[in-house]
Backbone as CSV, one residue per row, in Angstrom:
resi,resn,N_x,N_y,N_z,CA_x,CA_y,CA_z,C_x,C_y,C_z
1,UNK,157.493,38.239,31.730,157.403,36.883,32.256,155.999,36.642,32.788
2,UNK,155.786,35.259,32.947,154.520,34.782,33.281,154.506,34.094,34.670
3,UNK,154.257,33.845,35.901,153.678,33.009,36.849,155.442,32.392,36.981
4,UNK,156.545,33.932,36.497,158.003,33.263,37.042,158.668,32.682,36.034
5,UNK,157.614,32.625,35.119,158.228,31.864,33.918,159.003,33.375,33.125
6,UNK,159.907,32.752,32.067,160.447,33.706,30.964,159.931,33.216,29.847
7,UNK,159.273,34.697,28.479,158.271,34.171,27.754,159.042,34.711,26.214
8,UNK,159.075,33.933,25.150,159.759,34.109,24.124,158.258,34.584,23.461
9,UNK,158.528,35.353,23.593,156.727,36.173,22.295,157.480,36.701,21.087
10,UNK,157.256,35.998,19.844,157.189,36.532,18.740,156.034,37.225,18.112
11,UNK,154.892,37.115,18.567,153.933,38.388,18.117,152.558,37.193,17.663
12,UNK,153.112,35.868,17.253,152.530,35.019,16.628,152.012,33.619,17.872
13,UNK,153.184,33.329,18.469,153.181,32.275,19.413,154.190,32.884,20.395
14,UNK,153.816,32.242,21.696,154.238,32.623,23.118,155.028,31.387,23.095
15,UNK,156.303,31.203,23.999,156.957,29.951,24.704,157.867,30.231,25.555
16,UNK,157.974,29.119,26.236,158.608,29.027,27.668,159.991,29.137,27.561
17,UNK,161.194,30.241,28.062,161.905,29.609,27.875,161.942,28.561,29.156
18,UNK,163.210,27.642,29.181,163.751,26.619,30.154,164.363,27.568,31.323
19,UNK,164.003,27.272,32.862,164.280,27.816,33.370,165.672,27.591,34.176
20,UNK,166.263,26.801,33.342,168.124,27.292,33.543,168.971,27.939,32.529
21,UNK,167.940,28.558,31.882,168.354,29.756,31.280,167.767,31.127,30.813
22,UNK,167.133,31.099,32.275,166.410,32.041,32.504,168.087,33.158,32.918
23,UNK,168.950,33.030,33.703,169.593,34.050,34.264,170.765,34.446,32.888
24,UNK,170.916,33.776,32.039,171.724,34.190,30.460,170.936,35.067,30.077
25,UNK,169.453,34.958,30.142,168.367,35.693,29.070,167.833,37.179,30.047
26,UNK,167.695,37.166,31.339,167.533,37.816,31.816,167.570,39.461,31.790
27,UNK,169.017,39.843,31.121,168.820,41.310,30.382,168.765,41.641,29.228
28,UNK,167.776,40.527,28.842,167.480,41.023,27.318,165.557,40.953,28.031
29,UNK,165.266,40.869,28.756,163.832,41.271,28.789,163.171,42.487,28.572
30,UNK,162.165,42.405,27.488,161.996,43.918,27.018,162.215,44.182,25.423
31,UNK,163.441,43.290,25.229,164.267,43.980,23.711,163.849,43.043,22.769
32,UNK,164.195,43.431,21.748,163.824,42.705,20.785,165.113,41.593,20.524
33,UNK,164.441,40.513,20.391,165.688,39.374,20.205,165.433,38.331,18.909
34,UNK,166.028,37.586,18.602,165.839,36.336,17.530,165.699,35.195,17.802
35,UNK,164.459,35.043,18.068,164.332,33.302,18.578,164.744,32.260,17.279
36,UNK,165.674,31.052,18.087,165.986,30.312,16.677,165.555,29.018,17.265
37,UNK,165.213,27.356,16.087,164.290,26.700,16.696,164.782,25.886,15.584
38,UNK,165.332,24.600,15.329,165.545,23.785,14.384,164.501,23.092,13.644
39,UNK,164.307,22.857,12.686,162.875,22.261,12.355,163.202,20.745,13.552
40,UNK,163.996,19.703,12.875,163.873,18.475,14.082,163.241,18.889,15.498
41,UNK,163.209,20.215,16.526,162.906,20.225,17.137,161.573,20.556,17.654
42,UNK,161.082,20.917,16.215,159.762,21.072,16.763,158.637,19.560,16.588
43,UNK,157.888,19.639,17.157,157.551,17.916,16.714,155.694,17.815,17.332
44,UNK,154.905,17.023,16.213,153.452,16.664,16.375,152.974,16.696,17.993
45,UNK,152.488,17.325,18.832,152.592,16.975,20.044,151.898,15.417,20.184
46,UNK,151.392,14.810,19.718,151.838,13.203,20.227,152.273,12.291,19.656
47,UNK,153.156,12.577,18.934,154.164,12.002,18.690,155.876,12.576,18.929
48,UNK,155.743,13.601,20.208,156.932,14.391,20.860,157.673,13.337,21.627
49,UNK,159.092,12.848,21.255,159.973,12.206,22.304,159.805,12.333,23.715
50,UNK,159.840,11.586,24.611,160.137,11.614,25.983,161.334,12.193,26.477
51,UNK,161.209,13.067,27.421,162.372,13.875,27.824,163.041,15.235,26.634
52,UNK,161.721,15.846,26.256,162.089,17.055,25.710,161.548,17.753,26.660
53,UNK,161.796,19.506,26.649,160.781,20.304,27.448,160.519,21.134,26.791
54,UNK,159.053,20.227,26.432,157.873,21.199,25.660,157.155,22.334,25.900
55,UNK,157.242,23.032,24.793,156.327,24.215,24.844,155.593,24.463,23.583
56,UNK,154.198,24.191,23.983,152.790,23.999,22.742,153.221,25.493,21.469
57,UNK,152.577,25.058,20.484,152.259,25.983,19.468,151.467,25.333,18.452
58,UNK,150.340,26.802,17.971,149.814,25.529,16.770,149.901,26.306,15.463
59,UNK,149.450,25.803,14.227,150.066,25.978,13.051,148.920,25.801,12.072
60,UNK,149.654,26.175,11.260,148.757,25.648,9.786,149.555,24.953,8.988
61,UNK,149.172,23.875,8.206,150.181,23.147,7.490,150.287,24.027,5.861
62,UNK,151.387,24.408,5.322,150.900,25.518,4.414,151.768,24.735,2.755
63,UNK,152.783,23.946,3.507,153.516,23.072,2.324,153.905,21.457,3.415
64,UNK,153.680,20.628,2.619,153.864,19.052,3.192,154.185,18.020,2.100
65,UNK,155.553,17.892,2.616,156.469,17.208,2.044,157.093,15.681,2.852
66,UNK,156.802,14.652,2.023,157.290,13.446,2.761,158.101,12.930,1.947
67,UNK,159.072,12.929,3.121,160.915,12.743,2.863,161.321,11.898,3.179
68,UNK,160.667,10.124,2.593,161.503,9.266,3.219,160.665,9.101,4.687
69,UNK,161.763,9.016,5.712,161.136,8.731,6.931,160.967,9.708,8.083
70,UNK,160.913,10.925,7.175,160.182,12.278,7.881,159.724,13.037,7.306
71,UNK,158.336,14.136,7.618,157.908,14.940,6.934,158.406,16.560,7.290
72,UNK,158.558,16.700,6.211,158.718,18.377,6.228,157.681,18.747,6.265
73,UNK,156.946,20.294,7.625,156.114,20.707,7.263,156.106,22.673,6.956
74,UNK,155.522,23.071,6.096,156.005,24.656,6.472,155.030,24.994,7.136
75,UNK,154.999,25.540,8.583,153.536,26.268,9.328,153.401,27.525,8.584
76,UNK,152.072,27.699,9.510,151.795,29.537,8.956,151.323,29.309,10.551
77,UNK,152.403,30.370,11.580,151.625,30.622,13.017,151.525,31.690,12.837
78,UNK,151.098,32.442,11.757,150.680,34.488,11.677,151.370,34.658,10.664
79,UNK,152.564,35.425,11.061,153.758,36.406,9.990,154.513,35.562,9.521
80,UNK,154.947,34.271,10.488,156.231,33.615,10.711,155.552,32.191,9.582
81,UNK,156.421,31.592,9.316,156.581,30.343,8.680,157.735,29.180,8.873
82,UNK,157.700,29.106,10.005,158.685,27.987,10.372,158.084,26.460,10.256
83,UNK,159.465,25.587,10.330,159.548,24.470,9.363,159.566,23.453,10.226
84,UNK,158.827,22.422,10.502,158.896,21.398,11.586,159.262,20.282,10.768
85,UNK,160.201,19.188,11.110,160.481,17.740,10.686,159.324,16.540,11.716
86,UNK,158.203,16.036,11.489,157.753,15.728,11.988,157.803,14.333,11.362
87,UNK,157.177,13.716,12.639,157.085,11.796,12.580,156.126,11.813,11.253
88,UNK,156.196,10.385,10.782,155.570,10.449,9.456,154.513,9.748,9.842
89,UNK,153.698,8.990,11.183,153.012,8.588,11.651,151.711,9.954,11.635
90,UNK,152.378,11.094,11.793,151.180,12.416,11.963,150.504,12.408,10.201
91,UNK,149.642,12.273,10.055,148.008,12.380,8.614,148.005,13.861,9.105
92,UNK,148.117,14.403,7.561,148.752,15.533,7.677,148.275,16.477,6.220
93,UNK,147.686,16.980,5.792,147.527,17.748,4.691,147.502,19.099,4.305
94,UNK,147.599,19.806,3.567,147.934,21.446,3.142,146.396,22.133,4.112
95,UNK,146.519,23.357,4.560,145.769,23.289,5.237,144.726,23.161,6.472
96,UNK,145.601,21.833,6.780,145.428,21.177,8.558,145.600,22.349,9.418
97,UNK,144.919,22.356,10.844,145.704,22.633,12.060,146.625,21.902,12.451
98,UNK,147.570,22.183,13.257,148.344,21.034,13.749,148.682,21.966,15.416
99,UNK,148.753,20.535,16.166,149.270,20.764,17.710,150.703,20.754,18.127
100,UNK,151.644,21.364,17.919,152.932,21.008,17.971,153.563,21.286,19.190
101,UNK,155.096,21.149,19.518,155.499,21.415,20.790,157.250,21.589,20.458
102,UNK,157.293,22.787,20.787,159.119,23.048,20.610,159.837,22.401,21.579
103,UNK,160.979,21.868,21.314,161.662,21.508,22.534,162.674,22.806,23.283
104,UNK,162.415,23.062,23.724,163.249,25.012,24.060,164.088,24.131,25.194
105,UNK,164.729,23.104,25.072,166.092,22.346,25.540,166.986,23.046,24.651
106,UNK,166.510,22.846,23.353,167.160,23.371,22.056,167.174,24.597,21.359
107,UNK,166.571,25.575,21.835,166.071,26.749,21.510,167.582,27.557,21.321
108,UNK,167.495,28.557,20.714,168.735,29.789,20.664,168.074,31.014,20.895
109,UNK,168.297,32.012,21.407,167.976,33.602,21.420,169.588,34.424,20.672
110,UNK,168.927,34.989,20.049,170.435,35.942,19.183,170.132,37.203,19.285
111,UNK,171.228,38.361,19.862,170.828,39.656,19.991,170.948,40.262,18.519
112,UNK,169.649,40.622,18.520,169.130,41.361,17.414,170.240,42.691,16.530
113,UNK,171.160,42.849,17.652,172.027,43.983,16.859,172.879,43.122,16.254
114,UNK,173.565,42.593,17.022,175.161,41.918,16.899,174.824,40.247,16.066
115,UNK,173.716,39.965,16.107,173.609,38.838,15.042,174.186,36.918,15.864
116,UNK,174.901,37.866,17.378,175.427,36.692,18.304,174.562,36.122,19.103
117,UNK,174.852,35.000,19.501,174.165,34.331,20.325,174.154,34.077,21.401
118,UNK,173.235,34.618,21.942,173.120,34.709,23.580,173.275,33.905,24.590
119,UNK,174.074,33.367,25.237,174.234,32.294,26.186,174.532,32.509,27.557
């Protein structure tokens, strides 16, 4: 943990979890776990809804797909390649950096043995 905070480190990007569920997550500090993250929830940081609780990450845009009235994007944050649904207002091309922000309102942790989800 950080300054009290609880810190979801995948090796690639750091994030916060929410701290009312800090005491569910609490004895898994240390272990290896499965952070899970919906694409809808991750989102352009300015163009992020009001009343999420954000936590920054940034990306590379590596595939960009516009779907109608949202874009699919695939990041590259290192190893990982997760998939953000972003506003179609974000100019956006293969390539880009991008500033994004998870909503970890929505976040899941799954214990790595048992495949369940931690609550």
């Amino acid at each position: 943990s950080e300054e009290g905070k609880l810190i979801v480190d995948t090796g690639d990007f750091r994030v916060a979890v929410p701290d009312d569920r800090k005491k569910a997550y609490s004895s898994y500090v240390g272990k290896q776990v499965t952070f899970g993250i919906r694409p809808e929830h991750i989102h352009a940081t300015e163009f992020a809804p009001p009343g999420i609780v954000p936590s920054p990450i940034k990306g590379t845009a590596e595939v960009v797909e516009l779907l109608g009235h949202e874009l699919h994007v695939y990041l590259r944050t290192g190893k990982h390649v997760p998939i953000a649904t972003i506003d179609t207002r974000k100019r956006l091309s293969v390539g880009n950096e991008i500033d994004l922000v998870v909503d970890m309102a929505n976040m899941h942790i799954f214990d790595k043995n048992t495949e369940l989800a931690i609550r």
